[in-house]
C-alpha positions as CSV (number, residue, x, y, z in Angstrom):
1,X,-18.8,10.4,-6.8
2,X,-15.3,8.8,-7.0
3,X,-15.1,5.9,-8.8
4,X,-14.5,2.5,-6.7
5,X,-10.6,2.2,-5.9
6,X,-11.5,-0.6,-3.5
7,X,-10.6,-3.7,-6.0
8,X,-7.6,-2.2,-6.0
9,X,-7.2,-1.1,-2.1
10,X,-8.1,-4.9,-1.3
11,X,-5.5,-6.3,-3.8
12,X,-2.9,-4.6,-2.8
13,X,-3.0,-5.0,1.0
14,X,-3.8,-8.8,0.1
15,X,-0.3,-8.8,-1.6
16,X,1.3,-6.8,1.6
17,X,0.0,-9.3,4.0
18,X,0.8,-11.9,1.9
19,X,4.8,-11.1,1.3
20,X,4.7,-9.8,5.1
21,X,3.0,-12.1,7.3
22,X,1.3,-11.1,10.7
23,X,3.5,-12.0,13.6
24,X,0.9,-13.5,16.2
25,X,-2.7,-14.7,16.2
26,X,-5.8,-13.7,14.5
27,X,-5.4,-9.9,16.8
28,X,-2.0,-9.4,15.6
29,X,-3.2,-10.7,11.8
30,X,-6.0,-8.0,11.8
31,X,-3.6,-5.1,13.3
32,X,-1.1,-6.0,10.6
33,X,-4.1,-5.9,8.1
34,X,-5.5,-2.5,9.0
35,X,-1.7,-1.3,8.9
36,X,-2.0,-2.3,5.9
37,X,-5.0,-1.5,4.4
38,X,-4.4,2.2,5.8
39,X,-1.0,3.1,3.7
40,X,-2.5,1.0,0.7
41,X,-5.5,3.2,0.8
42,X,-3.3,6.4,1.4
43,X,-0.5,5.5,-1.4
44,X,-3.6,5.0,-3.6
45,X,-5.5,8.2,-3.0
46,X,-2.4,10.0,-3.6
47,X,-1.8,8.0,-7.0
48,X,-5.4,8.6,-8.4
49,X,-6.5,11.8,-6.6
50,X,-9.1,12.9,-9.2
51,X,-12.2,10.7,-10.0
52,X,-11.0,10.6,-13.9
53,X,-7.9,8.9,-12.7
54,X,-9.4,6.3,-10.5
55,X,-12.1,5.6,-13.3
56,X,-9.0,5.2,-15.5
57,X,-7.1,2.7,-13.7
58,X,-10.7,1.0,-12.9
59,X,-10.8,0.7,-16.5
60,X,-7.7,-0.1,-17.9
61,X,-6.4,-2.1,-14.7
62,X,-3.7,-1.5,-12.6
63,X,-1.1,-3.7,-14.2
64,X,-0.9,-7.0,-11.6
65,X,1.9,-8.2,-8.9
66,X,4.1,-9.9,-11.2
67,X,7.3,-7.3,-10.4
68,X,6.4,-7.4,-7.2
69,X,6.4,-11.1,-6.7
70,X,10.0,-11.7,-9.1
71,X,11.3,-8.6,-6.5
72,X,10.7,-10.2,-3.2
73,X,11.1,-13.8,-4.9
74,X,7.3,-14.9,-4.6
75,X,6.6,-18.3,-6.2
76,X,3.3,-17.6,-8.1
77,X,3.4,-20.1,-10.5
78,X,0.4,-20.2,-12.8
79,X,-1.0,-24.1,-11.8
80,X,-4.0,-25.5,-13.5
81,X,-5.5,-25.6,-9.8
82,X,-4.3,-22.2,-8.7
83,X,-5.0,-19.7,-11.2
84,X,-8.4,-18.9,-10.6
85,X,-7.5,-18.4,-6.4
86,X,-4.7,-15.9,-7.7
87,X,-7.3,-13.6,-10.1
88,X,-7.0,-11.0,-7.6
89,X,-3.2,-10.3,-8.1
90,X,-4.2,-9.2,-11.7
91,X,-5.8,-6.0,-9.5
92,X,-2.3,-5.1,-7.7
93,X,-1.1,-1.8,-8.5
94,X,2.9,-1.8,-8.4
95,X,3.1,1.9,-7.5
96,X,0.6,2.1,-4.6
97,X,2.2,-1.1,-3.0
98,X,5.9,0.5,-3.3
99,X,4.3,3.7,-2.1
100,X,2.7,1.8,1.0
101,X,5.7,0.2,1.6
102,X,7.4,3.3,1.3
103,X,4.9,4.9,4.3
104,X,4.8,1.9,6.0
105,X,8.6,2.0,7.1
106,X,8.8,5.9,7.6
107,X,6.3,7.3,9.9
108,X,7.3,11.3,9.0
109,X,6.7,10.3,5.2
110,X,3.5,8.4,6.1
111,X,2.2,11.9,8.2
112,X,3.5,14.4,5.0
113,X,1.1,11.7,2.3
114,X,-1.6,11.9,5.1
115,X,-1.2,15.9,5.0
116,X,-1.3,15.8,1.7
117,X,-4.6,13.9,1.0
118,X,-6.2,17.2,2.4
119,X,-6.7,19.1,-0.1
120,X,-7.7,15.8,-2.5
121,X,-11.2,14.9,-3.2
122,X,-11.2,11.6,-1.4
123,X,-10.8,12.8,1.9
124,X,-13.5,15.0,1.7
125,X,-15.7,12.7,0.8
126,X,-14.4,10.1,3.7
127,X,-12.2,11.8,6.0
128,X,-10.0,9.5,7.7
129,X,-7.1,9.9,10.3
130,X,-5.3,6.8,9.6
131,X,-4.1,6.6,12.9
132,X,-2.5,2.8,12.4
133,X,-0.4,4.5,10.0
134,X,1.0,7.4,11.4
135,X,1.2,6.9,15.0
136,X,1.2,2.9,15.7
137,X,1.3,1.7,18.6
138,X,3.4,-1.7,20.6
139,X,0.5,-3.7,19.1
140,X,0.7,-2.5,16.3
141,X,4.4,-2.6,15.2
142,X,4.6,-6.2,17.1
143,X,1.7,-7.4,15.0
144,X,3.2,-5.7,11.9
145,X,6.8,-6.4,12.9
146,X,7.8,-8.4,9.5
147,X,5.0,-5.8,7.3
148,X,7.3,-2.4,9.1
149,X,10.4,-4.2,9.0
150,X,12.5,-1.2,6.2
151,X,15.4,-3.7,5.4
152,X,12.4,-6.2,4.4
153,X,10.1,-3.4,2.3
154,X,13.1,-2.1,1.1
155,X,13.4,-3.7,-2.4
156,X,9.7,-3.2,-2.8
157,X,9.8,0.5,-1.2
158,X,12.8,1.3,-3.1
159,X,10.6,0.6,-7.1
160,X,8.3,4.0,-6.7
161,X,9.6,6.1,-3.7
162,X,11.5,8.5,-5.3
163,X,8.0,9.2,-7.4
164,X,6.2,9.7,-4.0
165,X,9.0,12.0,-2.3
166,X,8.6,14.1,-5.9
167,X,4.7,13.9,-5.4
168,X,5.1,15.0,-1.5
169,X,7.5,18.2,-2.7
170,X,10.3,17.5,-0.6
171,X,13.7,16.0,-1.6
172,X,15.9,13.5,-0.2
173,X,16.7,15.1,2.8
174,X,13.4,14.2,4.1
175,X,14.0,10.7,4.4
176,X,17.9,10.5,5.4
């Protein structure tokens, strides 16, 4: 059995949403969520394929938000009332939110990670299409318009892509 990547999974699609608001209601708030939640899960499959490297990062922790909130200008200062609701961002992993940012705004990346979960023990044990991801729809990218925005992600994207597109095999030319 794989060891629980979901602390992480939840952390950093709670920081995604976060620095990229829903555009809508509550619909368009749990669209942009499961946008989301799909390319976080993705990026982080791909960054700890094997069971030892999720129990690793389970372990040692994934390293917290605080690059990615000084990137995108986040005000996260530590108040006596406020650090206790902000635990979770301890749990972000800076790499799987770049990555999901990175699959987010580039739907033939986001298909080539999704390809290459295949041969990765996750997806056999929960095979997912991740359709959200790969093939949104006009609810989807209206509801995620700020979350798929690329000039937006684009600092954050622009931390650990070149990592991904080395994982993925391909080069540059992929993503011109």
């Amino acid at each position: 059995m794989l060891a629980d990547l979901s602390p992480l999974i939840a952390a950093a699609t709670q920081w995604l949403t976060r620095a990229y608001p829903a555009c809508g209601g509550p619909l368009a708030s749990a669209l942009c969520e499961a946008q989301a939640r799909q390319a976080v899960t993705v990026a982080a499959w791909l960054r700890y394929p094997t069971p030892m490297d999720a129990a690793l990062v389970a372990m040692a922790g994934p390293g917290g938000s605080a690059k990615l909130d000084w990137t995108v200008g986040a005000d996260t200062a530590d108040t006596a009332d406020g650090a206790e609701d902000d635990a979770w961002r301890t749990w972000v992993d800076e790499a799987v939110v770049s990555w999901a940012a990175s699959l987010l705004t580039d739907t033939r990346l986001a298909g080539l990670a999704v390809s290459a979960l295949t041969a990765g023990d996750h997806v056999t044990i929960a095979p997912v299409e991740f359709g959200r991801l790969r093939s949104p729809d006009d609810h989807d990218r209206r509801a995620a318009a700020l979350l798929r925005h690329p000039d937006l992600l684009a600092p954050v994207a622009a931390l650990h892509r070149e990592e991904l597109i080395g994982l993925l095999g391909r080069g540059r030319a992929l993503v011109a």
